[in-house]
Structure formats: structure tokens, C-alpha cells
Backbone bond lengths (Angstrom), bond angles and torsions (degrees), N, CA, C in turn:
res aa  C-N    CA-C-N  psi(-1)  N-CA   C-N-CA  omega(-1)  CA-C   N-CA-C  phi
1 X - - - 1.460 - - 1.523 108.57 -
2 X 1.555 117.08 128.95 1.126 107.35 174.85 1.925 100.69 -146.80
3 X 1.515 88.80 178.63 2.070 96.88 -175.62 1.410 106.70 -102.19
4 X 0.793 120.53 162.45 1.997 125.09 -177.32 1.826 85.35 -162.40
5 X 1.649 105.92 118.87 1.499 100.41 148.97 1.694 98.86 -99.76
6 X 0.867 91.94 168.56 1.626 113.98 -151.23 2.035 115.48 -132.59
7 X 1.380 127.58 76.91 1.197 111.25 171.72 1.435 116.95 -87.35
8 X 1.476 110.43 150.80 1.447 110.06 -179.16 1.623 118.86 -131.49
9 X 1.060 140.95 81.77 1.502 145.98 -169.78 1.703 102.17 -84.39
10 X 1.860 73.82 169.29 1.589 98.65 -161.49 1.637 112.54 115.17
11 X 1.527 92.38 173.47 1.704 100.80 169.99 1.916 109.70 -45.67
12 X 1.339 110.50 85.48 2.076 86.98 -166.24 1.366 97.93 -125.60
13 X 1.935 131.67 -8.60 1.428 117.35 -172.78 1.214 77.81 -112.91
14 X 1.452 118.01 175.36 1.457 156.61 -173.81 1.692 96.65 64.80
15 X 1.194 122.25 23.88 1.344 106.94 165.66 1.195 149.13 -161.22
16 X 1.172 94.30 47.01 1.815 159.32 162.49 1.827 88.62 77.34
17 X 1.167 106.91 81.44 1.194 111.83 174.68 1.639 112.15 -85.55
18 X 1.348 115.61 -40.37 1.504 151.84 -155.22 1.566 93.55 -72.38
19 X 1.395 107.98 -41.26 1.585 123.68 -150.62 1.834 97.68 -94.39
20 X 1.271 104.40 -55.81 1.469 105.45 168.11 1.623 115.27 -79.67
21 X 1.093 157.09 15.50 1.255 159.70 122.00 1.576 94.53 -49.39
22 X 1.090 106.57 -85.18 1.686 99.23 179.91 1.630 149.15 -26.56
23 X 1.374 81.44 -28.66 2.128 114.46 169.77 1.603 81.47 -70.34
24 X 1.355 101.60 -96.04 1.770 102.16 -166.99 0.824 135.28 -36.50
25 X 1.470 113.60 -16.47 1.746 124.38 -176.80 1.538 96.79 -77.26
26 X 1.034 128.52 -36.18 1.290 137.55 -133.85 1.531 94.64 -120.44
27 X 1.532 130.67 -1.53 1.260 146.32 168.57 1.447 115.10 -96.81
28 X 1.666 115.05 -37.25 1.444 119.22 161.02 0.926 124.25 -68.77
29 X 1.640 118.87 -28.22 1.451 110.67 -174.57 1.896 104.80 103.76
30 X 1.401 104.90 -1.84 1.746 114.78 -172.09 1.467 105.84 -99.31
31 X 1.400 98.20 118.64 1.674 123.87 -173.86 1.673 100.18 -71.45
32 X 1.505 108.95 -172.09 0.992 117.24 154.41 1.624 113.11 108.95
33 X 1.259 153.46 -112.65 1.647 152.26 -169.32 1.505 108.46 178.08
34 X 1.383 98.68 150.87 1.803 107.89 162.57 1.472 91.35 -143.94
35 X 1.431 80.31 143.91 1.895 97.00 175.97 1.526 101.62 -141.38
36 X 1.261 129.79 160.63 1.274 142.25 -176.82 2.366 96.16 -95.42
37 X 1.317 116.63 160.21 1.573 124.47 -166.58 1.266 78.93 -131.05
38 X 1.509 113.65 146.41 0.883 140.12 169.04 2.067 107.25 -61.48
39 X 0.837 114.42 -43.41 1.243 128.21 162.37 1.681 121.18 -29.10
40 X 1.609 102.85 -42.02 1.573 111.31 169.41 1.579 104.22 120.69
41 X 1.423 108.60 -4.32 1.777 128.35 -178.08 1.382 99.67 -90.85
42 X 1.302 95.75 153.86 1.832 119.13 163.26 1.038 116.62 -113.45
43 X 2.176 109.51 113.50 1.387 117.36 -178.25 1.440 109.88 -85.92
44 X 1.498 137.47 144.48 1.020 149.27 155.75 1.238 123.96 -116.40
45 X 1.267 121.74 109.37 2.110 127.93 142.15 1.483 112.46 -78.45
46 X 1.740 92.24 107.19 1.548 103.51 162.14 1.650 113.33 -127.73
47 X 1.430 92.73 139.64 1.335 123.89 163.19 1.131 142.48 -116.93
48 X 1.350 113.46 115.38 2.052 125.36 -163.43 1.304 121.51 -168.65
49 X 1.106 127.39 -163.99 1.634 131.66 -177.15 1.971 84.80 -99.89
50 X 1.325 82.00 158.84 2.141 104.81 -176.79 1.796 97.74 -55.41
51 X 1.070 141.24 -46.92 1.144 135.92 -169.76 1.455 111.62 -77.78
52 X 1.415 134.95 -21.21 1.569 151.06 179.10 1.756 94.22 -81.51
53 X 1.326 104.09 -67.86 1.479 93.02 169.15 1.169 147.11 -72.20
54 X 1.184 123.69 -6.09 1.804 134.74 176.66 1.131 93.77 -72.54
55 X 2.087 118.16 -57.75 1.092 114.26 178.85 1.553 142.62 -35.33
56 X 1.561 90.41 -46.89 1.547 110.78 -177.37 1.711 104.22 -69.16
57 X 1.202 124.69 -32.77 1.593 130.94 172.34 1.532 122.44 -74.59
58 X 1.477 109.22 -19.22 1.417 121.26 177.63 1.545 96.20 -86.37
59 X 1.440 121.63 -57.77 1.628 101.98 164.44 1.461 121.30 -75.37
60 X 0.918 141.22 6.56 1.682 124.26 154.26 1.531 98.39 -76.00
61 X 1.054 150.06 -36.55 1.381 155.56 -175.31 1.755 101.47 -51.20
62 X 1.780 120.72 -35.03 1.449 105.33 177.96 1.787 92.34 -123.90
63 X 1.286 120.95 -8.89 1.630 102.40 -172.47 0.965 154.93 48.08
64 X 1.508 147.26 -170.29 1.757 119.74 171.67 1.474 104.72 -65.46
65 X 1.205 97.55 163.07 1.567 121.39 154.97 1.189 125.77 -18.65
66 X 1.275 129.65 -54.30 1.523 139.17 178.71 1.301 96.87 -95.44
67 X 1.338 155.98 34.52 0.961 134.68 164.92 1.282 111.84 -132.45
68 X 1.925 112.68 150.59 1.543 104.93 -166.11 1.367 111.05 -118.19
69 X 1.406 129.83 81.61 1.378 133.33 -158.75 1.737 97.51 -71.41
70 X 1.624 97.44 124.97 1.697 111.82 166.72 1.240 117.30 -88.22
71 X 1.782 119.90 -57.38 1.255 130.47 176.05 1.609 125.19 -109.62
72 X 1.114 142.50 156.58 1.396 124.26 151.80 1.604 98.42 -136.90
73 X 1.550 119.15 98.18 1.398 107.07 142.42 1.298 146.60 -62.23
74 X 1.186 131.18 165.47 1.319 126.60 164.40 1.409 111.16 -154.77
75 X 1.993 123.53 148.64 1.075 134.18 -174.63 1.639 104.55 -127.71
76 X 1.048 133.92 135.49 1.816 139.67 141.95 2.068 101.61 -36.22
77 X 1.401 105.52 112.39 1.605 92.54 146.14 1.684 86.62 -132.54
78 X 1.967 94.73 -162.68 0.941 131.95 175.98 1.241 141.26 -55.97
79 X 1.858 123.08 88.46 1.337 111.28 -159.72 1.165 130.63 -22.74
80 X 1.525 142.66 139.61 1.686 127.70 157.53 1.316 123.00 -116.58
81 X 1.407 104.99 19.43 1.401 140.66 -171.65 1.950 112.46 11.57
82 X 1.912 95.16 70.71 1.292 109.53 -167.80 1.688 96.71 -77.14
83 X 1.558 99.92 156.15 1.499 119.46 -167.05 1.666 102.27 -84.20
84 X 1.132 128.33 -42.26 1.354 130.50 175.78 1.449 127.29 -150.13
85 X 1.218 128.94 -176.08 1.329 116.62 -163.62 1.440 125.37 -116.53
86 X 1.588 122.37 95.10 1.687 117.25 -157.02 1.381 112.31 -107.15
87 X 1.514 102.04 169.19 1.732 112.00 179.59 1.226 108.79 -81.97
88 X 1.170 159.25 101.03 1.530 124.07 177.13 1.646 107.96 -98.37
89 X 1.315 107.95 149.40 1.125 128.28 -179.00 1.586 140.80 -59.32
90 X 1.149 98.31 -48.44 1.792 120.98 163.42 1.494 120.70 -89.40
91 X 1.649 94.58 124.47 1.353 123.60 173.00 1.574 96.66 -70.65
92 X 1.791 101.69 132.51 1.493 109.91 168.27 1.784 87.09 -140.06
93 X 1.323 91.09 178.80 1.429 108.64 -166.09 1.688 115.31 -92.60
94 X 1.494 116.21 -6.54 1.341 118.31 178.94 1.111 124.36 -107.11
């Protein structure tokens, strides 16, 4: 089990990016949140085994339908060993 925050740029809010991350998250079995950055990026904390998460990064790499993914980083942090996997609503700046 490990953590990956996760940024993803490009065309990625207004088009239910947040909403379908959440299907798949929730298809791997990978806990954790997506929120939209004020910036115009989609932040993600995920948590899972290496094959739940590559997965989940190999689809942020093409995303929904309407959406035009440019970048997808990803970093290792610190487990927070979240119980399930939510949308949250508010844009913050970090």
C-alpha cells in the first residue's frame, strides 16, 4: 500500500473529470480525494497497491471524453490510510 498525490493539467474541470476519477477510483479499490486547484489542475490523493495505482494514472493520462489531459504528475507521500474515495467540492490553492 502506498500514497501518490497526483496533479493533472490541461482542459480537466468543467468536464466531469472529478466525477469520473471517482468511478475508477472506486473500481480499483483506491481510497483517498480529487478536488479541482484553483490553478485550473486536478489534485488527487491516492491510496492502493502499485497495480490499482499505475492503473488509476494510466487513465488520468486520457480521462473523460471531454477532457484534454496535457500533463499527469505524480509524487510518493505519506500514507493517511483514507477509508474511501471522495469528490470534494472547494477549490483551494494547494
Amino acid at each position: 500500500m502506498k500514497h501518490l498525490d497526483i496533479i493533472v493539467e490541461g482542459k480537466v474541470q468543467g468536464v466531469f473529470f472529478r466525477a469520473a476519477t471517482k468511478a475508477v477510483a472506486d473500481q480499483l479499490g483506491v481510497k483517498g480525494f480529487v478536488k479541482n486547484l484553483a490553478n485550473g489542475t486536478v489534485y488527487i490523493e491516492a491510496e492502493g497497491d502499485d497495480f490499482s495505482l499505475d492503473s488509476l494514472i494510466e487513465w488520468c493520462r486520457q480521462g473523460p471524453e471531454r477532457s484534454v489531459v496535457e500533463k499527469v504528475s505524480s509524487a510518493e507521500a505519506e500514507l493517511k490510510n483514507y477509508r474511501n474515495f471522495e469528490v470534494l467540492k472547494k477549490n483551494f490553492l494547494w
